[in-house]
C-alpha positions as CSV (number, residue, x, y, z in Angstrom):
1,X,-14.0,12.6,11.0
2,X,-15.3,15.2,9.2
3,X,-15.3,14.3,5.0
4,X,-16.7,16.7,2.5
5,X,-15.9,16.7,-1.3
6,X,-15.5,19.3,-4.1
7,X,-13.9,19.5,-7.5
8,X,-12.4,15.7,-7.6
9,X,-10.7,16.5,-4.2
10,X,-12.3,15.2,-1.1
11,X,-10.8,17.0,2.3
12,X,-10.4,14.7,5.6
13,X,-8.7,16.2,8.7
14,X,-7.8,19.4,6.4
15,X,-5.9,17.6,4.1
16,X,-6.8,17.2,0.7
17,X,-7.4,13.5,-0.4
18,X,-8.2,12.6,-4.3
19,X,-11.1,11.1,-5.6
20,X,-10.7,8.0,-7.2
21,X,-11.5,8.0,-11.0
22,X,-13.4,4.4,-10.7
23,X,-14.2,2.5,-7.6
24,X,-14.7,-1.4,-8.1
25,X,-15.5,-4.0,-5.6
26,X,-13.6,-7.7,-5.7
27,X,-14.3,-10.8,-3.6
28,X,-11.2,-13.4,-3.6
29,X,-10.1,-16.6,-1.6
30,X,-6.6,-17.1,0.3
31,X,-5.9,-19.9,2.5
32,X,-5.1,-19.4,6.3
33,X,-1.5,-18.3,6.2
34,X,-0.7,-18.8,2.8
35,X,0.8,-16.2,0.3
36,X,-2.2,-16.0,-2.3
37,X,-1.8,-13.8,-5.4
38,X,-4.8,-10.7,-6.3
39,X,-4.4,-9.1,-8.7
40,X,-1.6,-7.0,-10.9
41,X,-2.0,-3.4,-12.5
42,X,0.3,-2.7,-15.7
43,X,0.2,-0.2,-18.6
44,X,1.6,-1.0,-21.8
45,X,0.9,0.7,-25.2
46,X,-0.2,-1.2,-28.3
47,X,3.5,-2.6,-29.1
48,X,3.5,-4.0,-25.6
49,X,5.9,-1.9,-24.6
50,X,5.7,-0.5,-20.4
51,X,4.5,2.8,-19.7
52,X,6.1,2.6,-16.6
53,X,4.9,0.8,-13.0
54,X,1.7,1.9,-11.3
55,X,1.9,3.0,-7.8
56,X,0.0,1.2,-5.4
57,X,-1.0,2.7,-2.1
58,X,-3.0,0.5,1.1
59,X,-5.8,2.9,2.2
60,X,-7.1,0.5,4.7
61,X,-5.2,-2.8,6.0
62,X,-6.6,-6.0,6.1
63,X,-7.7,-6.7,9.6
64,X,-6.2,-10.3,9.6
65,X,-3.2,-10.3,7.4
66,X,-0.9,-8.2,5.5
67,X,-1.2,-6.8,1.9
68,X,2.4,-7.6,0.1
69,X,3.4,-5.3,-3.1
70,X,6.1,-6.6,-5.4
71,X,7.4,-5.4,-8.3
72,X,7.8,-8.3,-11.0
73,X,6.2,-9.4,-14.2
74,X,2.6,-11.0,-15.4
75,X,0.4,-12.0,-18.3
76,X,-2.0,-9.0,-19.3
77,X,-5.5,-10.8,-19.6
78,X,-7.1,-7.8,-22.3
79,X,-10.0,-8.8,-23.7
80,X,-10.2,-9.3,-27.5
81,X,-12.0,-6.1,-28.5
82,X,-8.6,-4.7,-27.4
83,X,-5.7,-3.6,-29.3
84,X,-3.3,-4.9,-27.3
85,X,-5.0,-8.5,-26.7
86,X,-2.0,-9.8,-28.9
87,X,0.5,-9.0,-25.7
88,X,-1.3,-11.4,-23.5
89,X,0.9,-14.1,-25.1
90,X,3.5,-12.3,-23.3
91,X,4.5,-11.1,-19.3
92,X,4.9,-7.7,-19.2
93,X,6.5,-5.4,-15.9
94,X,3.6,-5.2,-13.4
95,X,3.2,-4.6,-10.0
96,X,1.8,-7.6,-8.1
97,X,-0.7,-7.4,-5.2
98,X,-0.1,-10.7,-2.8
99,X,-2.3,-10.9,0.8
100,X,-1.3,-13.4,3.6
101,X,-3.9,-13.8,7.0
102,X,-2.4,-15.1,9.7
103,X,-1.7,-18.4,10.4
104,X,-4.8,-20.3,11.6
105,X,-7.3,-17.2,10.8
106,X,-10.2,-18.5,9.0
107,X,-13.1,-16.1,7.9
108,X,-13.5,-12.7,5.9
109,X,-10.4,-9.9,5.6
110,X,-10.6,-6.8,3.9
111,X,-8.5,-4.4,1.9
112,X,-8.8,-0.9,0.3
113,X,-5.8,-0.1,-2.2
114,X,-5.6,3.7,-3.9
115,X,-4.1,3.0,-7.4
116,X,-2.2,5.5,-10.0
117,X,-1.9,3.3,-13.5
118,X,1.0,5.2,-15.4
119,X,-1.3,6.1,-17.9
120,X,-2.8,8.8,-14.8
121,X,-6.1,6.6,-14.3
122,X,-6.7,7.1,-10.3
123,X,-8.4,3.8,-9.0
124,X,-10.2,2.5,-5.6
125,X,-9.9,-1.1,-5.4
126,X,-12.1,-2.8,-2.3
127,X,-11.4,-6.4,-1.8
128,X,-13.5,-8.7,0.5
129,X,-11.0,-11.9,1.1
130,X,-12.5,-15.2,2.3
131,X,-10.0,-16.9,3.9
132,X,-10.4,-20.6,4.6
């Protein structure tokens, strides 16, 4: 596959793909066959009040399990330089990123997830799961 990239927009296959504003790398654990919680994305403003949900896309499946995506609600975890530490007291509407292996699969999964946070921030999450 042929990949080149200009102005933000990098083409695959003749179709224009967008470049992620920041690209971070995560290792987590799961254990074989269980449901184990990753990570959630939320915007909120300085009242604590929702921007709206983030959409969350799977770019590349785990080889060994399934990425879930739930709607629901979480603690923010800001740190305390930021004005809106004071809602971490507090769940907010989030969207929650679960991964299950499959049962009995012990060793390392991995996931890419494309993420638009309400606010228009365009992430690239890569996750490295050891499952055990």
């Amino acid at each position: 596959m042929l990949l080149a990239s200009y102005s933000g927009v990098a083409k695959a296959d003749g179709l224009a793909q967008p470049t992620p504003s920041v690209t971070d790398t995560y290792v987590k654990g799961a254990v074989s066959g269980a449901k184990q919680y990753i990570r959630n994305y939320l915007a909120i403003t300085p009242d604590c009040t929702s921007m709206g949900n983030s959409k969350v896309a799977v770019m590349t499946e785990p080889g060994h399990g399934q990425v879930i995506v739930e709607n629901g609600e979480s603690y923010p975890d800001f740190n305390g330089d930021n004005v809106r530490v004071r809602c971490n007291d507090r769940k907010v509407p989030a969207v929650l990123v679960f991964y299950q292996s499959e049962s009995g699969y012990v060793g390392a999964d991995r996931m890419v997830l494309d993420i638009v946070m309400a606010s228009g921030t365009f992430y690239r999450h890569e996750f490295t799961i050891n499952v055990r």
